[in-house]
PDB file of N, CA, C, O and CB in Angstrom:
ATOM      1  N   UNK A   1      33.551  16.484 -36.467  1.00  0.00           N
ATOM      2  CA  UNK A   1      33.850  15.609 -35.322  1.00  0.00           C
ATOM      3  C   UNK A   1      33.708  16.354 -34.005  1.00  0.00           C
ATOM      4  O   UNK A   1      33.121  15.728 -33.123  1.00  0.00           O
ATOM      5  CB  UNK A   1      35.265  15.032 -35.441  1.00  0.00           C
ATOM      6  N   UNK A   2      34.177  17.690 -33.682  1.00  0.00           N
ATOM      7  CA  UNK A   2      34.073  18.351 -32.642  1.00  0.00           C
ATOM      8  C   UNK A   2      32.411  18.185 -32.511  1.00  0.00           C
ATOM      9  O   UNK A   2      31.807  17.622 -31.598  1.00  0.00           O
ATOM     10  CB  UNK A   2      34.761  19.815 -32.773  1.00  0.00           C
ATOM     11  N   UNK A   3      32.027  18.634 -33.322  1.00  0.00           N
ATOM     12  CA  UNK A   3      29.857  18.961 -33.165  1.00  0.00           C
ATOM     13  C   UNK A   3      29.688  17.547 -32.005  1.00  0.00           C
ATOM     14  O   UNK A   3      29.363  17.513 -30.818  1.00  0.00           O
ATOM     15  CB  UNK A   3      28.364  18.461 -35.523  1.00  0.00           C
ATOM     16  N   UNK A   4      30.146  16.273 -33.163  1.00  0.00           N
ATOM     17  CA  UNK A   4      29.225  15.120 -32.362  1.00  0.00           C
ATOM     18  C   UNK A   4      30.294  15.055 -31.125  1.00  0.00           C
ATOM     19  O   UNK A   4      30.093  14.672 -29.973  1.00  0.00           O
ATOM     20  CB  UNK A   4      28.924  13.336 -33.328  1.00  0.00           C
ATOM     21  N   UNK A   5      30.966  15.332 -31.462  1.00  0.00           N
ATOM     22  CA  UNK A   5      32.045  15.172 -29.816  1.00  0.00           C
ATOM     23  C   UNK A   5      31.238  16.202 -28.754  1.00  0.00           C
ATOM     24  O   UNK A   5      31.451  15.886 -27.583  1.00  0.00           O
ATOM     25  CB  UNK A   5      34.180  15.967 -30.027  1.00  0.00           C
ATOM     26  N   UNK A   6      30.653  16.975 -28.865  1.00  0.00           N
ATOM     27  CA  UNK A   6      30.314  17.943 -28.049  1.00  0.00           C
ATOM     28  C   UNK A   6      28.764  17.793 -27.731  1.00  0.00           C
ATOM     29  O   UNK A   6      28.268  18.392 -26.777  1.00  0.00           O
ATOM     30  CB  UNK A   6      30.710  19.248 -28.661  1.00  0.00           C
ATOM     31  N   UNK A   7      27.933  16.878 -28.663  1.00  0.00           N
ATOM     32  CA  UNK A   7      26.762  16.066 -28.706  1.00  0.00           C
ATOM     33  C   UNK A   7      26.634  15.116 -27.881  1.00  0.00           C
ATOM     34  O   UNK A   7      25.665  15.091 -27.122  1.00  0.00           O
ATOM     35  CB  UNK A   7      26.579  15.552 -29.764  1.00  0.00           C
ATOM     36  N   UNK A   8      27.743  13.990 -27.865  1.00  0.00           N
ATOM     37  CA  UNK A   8      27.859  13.221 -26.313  1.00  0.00           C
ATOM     38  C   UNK A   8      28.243  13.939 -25.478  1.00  0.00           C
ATOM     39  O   UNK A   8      27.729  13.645 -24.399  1.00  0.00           O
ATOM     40  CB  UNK A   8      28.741  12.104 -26.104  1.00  0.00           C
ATOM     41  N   UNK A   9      29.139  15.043 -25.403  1.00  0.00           N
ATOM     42  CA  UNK A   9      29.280  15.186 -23.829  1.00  0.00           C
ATOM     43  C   UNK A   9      27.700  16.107 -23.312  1.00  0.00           C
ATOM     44  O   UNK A   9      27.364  16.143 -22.128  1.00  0.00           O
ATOM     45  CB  UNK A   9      31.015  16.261 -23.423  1.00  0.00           C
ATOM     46  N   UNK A  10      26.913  16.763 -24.385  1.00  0.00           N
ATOM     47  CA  UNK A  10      25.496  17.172 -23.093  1.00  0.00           C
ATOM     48  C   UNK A  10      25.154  15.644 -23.052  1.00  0.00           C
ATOM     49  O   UNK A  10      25.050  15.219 -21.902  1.00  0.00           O
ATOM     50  CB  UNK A  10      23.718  18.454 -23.724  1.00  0.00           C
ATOM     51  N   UNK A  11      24.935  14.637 -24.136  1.00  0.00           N
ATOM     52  CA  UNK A  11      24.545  13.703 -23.583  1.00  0.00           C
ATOM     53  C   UNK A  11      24.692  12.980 -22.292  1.00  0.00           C
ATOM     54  O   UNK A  11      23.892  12.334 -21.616  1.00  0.00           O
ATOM     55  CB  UNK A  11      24.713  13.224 -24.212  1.00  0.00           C
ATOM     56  N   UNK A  12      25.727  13.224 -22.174  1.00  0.00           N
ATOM     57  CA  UNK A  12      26.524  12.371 -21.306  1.00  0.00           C
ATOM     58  C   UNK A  12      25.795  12.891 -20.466  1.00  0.00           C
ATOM     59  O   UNK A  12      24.949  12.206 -19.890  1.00  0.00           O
ATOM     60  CB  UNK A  12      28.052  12.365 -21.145  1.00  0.00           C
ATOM     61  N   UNK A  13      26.013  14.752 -20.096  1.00  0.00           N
ATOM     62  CA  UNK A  13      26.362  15.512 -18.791  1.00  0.00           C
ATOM     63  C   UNK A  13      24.519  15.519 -18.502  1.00  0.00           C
ATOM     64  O   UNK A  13      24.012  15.765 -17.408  1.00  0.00           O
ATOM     65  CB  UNK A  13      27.434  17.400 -19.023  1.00  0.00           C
ATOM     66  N   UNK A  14      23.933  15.267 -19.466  1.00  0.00           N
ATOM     67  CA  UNK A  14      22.458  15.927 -19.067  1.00  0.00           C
ATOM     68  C   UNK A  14      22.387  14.122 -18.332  1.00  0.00           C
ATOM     69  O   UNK A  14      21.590  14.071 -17.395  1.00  0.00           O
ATOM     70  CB  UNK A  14      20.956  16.663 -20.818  1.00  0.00           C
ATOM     71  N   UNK A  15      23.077  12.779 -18.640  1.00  0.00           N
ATOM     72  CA  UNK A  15      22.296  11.648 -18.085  1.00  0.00           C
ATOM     73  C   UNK A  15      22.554  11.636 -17.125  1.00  0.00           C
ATOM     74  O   UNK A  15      21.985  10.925 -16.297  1.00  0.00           O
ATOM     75  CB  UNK A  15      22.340  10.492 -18.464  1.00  0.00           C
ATOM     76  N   UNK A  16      23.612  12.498 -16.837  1.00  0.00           N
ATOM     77  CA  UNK A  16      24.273  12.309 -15.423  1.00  0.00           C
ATOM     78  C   UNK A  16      23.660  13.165 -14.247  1.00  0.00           C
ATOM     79  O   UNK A  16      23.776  12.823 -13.070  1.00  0.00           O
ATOM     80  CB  UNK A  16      25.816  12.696 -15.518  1.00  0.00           C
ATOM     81  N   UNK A  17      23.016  14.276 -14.644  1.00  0.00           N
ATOM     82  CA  UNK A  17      22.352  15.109 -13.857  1.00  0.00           C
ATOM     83  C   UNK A  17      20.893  14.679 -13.670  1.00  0.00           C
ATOM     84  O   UNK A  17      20.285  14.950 -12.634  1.00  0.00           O
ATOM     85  CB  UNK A  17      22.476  16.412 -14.385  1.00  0.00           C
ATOM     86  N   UNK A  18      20.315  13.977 -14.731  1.00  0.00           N
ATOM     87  CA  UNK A  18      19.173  13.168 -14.322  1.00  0.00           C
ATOM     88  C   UNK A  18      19.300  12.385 -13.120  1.00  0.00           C
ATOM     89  O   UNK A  18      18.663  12.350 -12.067  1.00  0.00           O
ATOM     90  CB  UNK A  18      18.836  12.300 -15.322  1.00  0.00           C
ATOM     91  N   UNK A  19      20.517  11.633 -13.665  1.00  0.00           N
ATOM     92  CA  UNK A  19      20.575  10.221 -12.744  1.00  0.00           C
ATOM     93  C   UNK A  19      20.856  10.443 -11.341  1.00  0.00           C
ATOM     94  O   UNK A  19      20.361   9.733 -10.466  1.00  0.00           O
ATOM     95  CB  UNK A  19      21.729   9.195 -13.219  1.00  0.00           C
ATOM     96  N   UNK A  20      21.786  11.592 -11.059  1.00  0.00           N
ATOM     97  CA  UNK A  20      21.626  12.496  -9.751  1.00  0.00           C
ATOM     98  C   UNK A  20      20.499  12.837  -9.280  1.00  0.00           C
ATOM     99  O   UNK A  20      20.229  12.502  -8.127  1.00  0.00           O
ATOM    100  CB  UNK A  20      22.156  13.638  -9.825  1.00  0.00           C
ATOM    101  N   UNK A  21      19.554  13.596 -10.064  1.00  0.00           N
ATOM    102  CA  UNK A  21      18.567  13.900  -9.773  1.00  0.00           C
ATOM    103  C   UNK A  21      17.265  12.669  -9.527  1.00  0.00           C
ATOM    104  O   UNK A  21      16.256  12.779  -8.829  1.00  0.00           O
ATOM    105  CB  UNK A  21      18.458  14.818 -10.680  1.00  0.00           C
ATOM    106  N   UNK A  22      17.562  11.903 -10.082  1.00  0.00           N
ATOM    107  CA  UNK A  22      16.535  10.795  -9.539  1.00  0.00           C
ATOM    108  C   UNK A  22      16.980   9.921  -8.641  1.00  0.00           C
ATOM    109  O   UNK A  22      16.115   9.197  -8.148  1.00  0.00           O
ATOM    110  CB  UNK A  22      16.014   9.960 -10.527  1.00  0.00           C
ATOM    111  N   UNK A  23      17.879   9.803  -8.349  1.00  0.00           N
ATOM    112  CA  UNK A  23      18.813   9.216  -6.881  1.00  0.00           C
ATOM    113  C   UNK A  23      18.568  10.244  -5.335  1.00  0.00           C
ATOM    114  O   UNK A  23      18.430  10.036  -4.130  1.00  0.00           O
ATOM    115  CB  UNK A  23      20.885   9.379  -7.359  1.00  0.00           C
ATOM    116  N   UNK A  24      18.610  11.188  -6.087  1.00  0.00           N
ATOM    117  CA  UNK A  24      18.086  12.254  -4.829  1.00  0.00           C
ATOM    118  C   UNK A  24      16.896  12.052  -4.477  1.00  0.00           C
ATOM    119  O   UNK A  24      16.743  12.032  -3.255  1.00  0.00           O
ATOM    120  CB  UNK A  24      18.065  13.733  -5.106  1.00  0.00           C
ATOM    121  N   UNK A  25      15.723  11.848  -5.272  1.00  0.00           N
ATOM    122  CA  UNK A  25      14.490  12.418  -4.927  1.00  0.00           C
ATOM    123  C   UNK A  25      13.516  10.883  -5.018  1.00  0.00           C
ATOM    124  O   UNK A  25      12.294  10.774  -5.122  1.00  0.00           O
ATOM    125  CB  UNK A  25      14.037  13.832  -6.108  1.00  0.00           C
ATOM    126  N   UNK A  26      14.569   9.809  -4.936  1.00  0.00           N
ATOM    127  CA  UNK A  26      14.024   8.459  -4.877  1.00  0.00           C
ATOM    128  C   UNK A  26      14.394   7.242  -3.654  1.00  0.00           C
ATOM    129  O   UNK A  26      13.752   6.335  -3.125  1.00  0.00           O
ATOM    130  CB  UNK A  26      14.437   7.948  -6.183  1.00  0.00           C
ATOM    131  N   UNK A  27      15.845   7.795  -3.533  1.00  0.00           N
ATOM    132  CA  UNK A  27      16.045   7.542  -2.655  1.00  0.00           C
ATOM    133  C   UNK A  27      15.703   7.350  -0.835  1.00  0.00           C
ATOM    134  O   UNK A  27      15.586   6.506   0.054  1.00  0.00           O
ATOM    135  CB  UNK A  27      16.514   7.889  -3.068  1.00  0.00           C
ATOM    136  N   UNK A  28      15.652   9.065  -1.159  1.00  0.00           N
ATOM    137  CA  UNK A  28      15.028   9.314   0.865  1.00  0.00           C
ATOM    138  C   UNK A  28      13.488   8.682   0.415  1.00  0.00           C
ATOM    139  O   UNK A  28      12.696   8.622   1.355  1.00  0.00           O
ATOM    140  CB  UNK A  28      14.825  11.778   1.805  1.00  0.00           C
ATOM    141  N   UNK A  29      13.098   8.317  -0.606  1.00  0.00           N
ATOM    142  CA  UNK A  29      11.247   8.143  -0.233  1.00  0.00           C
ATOM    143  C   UNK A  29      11.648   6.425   0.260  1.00  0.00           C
ATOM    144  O   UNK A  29      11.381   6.000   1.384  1.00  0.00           O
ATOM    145  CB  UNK A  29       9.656   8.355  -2.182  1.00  0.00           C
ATOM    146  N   UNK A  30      12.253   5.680  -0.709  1.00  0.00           N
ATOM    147  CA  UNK A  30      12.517   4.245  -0.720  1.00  0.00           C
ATOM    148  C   UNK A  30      13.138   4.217   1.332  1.00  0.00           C
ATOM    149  O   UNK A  30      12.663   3.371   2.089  1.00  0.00           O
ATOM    150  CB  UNK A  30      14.048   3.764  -2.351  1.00  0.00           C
ATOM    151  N   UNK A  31      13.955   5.042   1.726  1.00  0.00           N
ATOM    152  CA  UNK A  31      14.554   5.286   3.194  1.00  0.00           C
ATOM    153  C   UNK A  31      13.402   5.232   3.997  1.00  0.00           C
ATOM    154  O   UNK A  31      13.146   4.304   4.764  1.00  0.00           O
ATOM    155  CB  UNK A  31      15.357   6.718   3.447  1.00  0.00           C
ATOM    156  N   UNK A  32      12.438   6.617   3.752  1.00  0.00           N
ATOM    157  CA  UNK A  32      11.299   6.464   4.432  1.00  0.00           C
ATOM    158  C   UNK A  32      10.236   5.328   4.485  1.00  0.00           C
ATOM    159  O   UNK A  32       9.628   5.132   5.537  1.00  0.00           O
ATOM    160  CB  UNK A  32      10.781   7.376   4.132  1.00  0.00           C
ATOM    161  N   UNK A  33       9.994   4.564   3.360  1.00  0.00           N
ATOM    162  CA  UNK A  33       9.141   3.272   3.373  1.00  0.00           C
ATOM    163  C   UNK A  33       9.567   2.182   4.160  1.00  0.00           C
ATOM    164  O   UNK A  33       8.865   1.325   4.697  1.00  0.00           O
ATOM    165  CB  UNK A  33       9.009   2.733   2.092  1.00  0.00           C
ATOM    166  N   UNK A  34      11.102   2.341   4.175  1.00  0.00           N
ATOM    167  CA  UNK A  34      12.022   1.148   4.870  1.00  0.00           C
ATOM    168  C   UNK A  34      11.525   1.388   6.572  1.00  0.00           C
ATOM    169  O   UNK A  34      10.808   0.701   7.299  1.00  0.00           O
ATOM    170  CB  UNK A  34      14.094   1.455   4.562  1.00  0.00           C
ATOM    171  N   UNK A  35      12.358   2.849   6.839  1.00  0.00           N
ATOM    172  CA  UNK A  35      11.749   2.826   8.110  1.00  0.00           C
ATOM    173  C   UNK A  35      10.331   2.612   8.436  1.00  0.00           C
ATOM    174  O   UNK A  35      10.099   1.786   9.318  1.00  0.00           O
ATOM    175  CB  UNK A  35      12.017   3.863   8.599  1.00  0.00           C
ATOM    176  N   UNK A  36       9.158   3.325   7.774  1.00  0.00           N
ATOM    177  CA  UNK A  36       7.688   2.981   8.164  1.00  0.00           C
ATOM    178  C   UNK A  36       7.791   1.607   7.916  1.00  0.00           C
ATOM    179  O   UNK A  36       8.051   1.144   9.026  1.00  0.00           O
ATOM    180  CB  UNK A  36       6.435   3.718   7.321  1.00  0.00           C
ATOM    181  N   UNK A  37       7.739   0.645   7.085  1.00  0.00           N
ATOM    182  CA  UNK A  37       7.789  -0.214   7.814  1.00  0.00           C
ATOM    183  C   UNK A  37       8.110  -1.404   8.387  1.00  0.00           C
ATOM    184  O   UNK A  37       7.660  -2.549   8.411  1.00  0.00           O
ATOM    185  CB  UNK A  37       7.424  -0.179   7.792  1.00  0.00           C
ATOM    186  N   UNK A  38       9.487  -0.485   9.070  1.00  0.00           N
ATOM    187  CA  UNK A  38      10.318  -1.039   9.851  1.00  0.00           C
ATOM    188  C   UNK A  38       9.386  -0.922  11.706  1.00  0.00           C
ATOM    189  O   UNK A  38       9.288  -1.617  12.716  1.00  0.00           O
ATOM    190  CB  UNK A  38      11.946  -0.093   9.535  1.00  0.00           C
ATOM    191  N   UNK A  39       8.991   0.173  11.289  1.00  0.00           N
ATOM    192  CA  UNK A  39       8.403   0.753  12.699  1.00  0.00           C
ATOM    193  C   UNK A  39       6.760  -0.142  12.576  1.00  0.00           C
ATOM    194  O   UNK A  39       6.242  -0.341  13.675  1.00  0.00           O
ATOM    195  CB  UNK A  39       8.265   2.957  12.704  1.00  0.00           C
ATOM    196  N   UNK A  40       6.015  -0.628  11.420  1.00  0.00           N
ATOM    197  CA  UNK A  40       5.055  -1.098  11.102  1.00  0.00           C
ATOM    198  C   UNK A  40       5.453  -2.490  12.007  1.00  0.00           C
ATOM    199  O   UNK A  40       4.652  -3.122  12.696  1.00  0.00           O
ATOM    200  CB  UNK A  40       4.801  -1.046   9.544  1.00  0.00           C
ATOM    201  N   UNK A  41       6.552  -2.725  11.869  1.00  0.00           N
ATOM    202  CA  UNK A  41       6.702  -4.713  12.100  1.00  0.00           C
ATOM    203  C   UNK A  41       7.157  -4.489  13.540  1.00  0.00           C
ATOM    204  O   UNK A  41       6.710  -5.388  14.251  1.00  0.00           O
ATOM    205  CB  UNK A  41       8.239  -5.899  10.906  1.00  0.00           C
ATOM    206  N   UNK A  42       7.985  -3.490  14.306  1.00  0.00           N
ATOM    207  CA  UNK A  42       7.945  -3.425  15.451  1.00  0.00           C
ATOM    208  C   UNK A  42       6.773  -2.918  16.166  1.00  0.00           C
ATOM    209  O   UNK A  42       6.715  -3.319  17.328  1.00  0.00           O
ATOM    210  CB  UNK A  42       8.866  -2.898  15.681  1.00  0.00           C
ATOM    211  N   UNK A  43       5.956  -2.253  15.844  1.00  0.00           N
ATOM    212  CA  UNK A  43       4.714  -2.267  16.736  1.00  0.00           C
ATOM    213  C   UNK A  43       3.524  -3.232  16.563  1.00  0.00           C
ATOM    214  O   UNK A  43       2.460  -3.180  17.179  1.00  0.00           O
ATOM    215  CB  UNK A  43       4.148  -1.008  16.648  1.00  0.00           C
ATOM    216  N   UNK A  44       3.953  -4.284  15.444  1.00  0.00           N
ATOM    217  CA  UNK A  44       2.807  -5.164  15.641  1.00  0.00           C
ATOM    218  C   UNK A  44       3.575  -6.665  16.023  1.00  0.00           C
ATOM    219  O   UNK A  44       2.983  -7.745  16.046  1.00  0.00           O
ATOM    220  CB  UNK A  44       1.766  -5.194  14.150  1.00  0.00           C
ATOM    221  N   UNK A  45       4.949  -6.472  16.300  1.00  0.00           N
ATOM    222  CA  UNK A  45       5.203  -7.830  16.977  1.00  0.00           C
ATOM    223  C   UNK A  45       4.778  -7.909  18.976  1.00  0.00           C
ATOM    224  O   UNK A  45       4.644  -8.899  19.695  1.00  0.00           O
ATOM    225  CB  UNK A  45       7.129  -8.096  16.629  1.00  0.00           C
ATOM    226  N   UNK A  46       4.694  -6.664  19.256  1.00  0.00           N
ATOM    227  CA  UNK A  46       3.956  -7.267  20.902  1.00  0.00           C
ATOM    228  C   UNK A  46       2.660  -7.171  20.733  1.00  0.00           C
ATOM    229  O   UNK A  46       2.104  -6.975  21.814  1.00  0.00           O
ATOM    230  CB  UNK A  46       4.270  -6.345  22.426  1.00  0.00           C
ATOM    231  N   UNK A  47       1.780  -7.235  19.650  1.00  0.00           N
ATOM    232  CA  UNK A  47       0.271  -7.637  19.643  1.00  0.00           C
ATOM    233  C   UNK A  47       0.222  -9.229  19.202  1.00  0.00           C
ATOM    234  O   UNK A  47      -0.859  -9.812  19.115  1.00  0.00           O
ATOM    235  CB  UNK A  47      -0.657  -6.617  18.489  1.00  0.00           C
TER     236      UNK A  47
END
């Protein structure tokens, strides 16, 4: 019981460091698309 007890917790700990890790490195890109284009729709509303 300890083995598989100790089997979920890397499970656990490795989904959790993924899921950190893809929140980090998905996030600021999804931020940056927002702003471009955010800045896309403000420079083409005075044309």
């Amino acid at each position: 019981m300890k083995f598989i007890g100790f089997l979920i917790f890397v499970f656990v700990f490795l989904m959790a460091f993924w899921c950190i890790f893809f929140l980090a490195s998905v996030i600021p890109y999804f931020i940056f698309v927002w702003l471009r284009e955010g800045k896309l729709e403000q420079s083409d509303l005075p044309k």
